[in-house]
C-alpha positions as CSV (number, residue, x, y, z in Angstrom):
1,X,-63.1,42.6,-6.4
2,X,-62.1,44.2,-3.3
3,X,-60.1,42.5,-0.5
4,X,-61.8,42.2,2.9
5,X,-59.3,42.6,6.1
6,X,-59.1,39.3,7.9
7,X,-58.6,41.2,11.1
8,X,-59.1,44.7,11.7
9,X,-58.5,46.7,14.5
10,X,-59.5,50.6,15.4
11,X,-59.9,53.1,18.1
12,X,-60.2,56.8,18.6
13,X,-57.4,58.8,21.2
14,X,-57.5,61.8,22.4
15,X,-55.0,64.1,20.8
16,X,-51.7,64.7,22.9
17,X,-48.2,63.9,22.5
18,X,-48.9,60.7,24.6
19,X,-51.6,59.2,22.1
20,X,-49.0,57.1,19.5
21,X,-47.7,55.7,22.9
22,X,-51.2,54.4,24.0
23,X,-52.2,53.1,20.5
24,X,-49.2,51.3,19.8
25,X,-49.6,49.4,23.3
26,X,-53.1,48.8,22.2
27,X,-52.2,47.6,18.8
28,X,-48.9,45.8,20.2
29,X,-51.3,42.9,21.3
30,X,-53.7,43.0,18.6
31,X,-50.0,42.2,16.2
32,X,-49.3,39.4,18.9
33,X,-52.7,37.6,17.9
34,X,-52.5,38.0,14.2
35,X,-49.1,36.7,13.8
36,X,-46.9,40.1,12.3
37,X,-43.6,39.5,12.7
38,X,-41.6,41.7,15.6
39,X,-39.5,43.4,13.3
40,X,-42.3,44.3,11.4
41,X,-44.4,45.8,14.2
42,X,-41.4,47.7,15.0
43,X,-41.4,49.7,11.6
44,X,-45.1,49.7,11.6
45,X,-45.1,51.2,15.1
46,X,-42.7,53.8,14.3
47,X,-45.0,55.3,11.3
48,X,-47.7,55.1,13.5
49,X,-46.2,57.4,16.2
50,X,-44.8,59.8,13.7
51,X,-48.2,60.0,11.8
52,X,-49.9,60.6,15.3
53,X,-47.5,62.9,16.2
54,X,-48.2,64.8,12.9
55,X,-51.4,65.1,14.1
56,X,-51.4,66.2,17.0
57,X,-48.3,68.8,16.5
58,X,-49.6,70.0,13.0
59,X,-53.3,69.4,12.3
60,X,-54.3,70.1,16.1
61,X,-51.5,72.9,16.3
62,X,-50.9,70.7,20.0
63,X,-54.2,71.3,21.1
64,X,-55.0,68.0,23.2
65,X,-58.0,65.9,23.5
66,X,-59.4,66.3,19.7
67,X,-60.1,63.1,18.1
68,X,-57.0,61.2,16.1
69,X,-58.4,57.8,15.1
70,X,-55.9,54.9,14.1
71,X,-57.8,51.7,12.2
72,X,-55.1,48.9,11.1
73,X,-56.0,46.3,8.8
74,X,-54.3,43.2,7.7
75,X,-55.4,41.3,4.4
76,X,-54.2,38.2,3.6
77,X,-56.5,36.8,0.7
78,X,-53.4,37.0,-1.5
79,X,-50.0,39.1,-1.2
80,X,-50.7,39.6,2.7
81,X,-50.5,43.3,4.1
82,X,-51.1,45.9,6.4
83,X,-53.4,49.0,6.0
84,X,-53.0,51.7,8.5
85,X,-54.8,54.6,8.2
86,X,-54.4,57.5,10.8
87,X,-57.1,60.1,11.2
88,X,-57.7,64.1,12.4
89,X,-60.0,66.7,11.9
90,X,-57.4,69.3,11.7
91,X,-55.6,71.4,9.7
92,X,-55.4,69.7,6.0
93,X,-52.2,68.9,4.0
94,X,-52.3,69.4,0.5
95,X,-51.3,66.4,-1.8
96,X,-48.5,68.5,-3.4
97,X,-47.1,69.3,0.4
98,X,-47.6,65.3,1.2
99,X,-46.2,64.4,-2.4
100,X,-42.8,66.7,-1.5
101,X,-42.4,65.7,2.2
102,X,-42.2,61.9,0.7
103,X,-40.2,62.9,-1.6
104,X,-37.7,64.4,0.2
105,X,-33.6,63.4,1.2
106,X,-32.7,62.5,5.1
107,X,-30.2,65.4,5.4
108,X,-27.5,64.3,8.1
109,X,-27.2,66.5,10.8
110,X,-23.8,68.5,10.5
111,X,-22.4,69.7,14.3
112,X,-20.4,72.5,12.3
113,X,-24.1,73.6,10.5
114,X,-27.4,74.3,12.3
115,X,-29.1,74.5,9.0
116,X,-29.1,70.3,9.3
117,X,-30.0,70.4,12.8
118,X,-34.3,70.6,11.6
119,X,-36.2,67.6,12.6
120,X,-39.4,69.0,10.3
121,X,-39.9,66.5,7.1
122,X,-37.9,63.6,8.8
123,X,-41.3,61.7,9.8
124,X,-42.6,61.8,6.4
125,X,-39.2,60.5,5.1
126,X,-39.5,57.8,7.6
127,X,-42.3,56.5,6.7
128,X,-42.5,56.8,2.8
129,X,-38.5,54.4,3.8
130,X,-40.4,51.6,5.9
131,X,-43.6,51.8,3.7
132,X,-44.7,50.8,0.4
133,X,-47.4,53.4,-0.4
134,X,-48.6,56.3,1.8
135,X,-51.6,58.5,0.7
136,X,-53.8,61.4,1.8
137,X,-57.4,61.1,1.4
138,X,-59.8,64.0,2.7
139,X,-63.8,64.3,3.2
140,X,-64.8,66.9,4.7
141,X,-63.1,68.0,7.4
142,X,-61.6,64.6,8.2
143,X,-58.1,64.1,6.6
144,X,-56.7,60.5,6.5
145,X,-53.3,59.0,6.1
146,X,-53.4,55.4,4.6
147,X,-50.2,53.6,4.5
148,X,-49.8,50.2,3.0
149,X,-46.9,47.6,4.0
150,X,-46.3,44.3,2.1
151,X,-45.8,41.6,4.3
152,X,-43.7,38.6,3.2
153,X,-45.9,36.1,5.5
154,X,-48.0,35.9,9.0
155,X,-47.3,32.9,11.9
């Protein structure tokens, strides 16, 4: 039997570099009235902006006002947690290129080496750190990024 979300909460933005900003103030409030714990919404937040970013840098090659969609769901029927799945019609990712980005070592950046200095990957490595599963589903011309985080308990 599948779990149904006891609150759900979704919305469309306009691709730009200003979109994760917008849907995190959005979803800040809808965390206040479910109960997440701040330091929790913190992590959860920063996926969310890296996976929007993503979007909009990578899928949308920065082209702005195309459609990223962010739905966050939180179950709490038994082991409460959150779903959030992030959206684009872009440019797809293959599973191998998703499974080798997670997958991936935080290099430090070196002053003395500029081959450290690359910010590409550190998102995904991010977010597969403060998350417990992150997948890539596509249909169609619509690929989604679900990411699953265990929460210990809700207010």
């Amino acid at each position: 039997m599948t779990n149904s979300p006891t609150r759900r909460f979704g919305s469309t933005y306009p691709s730009s570099l200003d979109a994760s900003r917008d849907a995190c103030a959005e979803l800040n409030k809808f965390w206040q009235l479910t109960g997440i714990e701040e330091a929790v919404s913190a992590q959860v937040e920063l996926c969310i902006v890296e996976m929007m970013n993503n979007a909009f840098l990578h899928a949308y090659q920065q082209q702005e006002g195309l459609p990223i969609e962010l739905v966050c769901e939180l179950f709490t029927d038994s082991t409460p947690y959150l779903t959030l799945s992030v959206s684009d019609c872009g440019s797809a990712m293959s599973q191998q290129e998703l499974d080798s980005k997670l997958n991936n070592q935080f290099i430090e950046p070196d002053p003395d080496d500029d081959t450290t200095w690359t910010t590409s990957g550190r998102g995904f490595i991010i977010v597969s750190s403060l998350m417990d599963s992150v997948e890539l589903k596509t249909e169609g011309d619509k690929n989604t990024f679900v990411m699953k985080k265990e929460l210990s308990e809700i207010d």
